[in-house]
N, C-alpha and C positions, 0 to 999 in steps of 0.2 A: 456429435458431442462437442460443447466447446472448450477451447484452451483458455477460457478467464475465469479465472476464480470472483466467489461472490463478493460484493462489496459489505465492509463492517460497518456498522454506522460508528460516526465519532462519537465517544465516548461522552462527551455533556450533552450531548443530541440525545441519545438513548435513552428510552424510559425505561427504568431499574425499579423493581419492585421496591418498596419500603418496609425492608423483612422488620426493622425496629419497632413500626407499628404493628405491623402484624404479629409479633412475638406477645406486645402489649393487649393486642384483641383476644388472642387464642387464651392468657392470662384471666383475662377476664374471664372467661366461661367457667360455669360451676363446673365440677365435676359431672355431678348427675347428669347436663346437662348433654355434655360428651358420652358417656355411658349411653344413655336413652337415642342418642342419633345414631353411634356407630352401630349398636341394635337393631335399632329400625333398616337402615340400610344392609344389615345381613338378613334380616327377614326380607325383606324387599328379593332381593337379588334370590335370595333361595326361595319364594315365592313365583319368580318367573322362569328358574330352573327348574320348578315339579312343574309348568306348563298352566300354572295358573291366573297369565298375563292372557291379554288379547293373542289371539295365534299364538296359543301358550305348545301347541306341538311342534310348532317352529324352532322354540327356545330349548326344551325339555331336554335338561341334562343330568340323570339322579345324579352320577356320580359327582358333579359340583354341586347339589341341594344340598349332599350329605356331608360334603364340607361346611359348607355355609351352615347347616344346621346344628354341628358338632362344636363351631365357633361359638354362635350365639347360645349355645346350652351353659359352652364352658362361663361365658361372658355374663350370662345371668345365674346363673347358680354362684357363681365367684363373686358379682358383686350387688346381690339381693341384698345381703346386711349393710350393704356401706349406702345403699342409695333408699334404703326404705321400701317398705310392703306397698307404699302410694304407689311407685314408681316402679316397683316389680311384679307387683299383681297383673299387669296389663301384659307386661313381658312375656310373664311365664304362660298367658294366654293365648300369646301370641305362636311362641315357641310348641304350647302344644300343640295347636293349630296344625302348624308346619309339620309336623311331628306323624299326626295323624295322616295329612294328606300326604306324605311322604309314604308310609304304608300302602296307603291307596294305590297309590302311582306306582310301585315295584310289581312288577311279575310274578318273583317269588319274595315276600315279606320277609324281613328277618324274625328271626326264632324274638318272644317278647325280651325288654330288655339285651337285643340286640340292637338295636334300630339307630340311627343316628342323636347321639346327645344321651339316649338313653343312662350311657354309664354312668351322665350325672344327675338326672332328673328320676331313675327306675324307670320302670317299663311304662310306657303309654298304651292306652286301651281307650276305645272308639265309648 
């Protein structure tokens, strides 16, 4: 192990993020727009946690799907109304989707209107 500590770079040398612009970008984004991605990325991620990625038995983790899925029910049933029926139709199709293969994928299924998200969507049925 050695006794020298790392070098800092000097401080005008160092490339520092531009958080001003970036406050200004993220600014810009519609809402919707943020809605619609953070969504996608929890389908996503709880899509390769029920094992439905390439070497998805690799991945398979319900107990994180049914986070991820509990998130995204909350996420689109909370804001169907603010982002419009264009923009949640597809959601909620998504969400059931997940919903359904998340059934699948358990051992023992939960009793209906038990299932992850269900509290806010009611019971899913294949």
């Amino acid at each position: 192990m050695s006794d020298q500590t790392p070098q800092q770079p000097d401080a005008p040398n160092a490339a520092t993020p531009d958080f001003d612009a970036m406050t200004r970008d993220i600014a810009e984004v519609p809402a919707v727009e943020v809605i619609t991605t953070v969504a996608v990325h929890l389908m996503s991620s709880a899509a390769v946690n029920l094992g439905l990625a390439e070497e998805g038995e690799a991945h398979k983790d319900l107990d994180e799907a049914r986070k991820l899925i509990q998130a995204l029910a909350g996420l689109v049933t909370a804001s169907a109304t603010e982002i419009g029926s264009y923009h949640a139709a597809p959601l909620r199709d998504g969400l059931k989707s997940l919903q359904l293969a998340f059934r699948e994928a358990s051992v023992v299924p939960d009793e209906p209107g038990q299932g992850p998200g269900e509290k806010y969507t009611g019971p899913v049925h294949g």
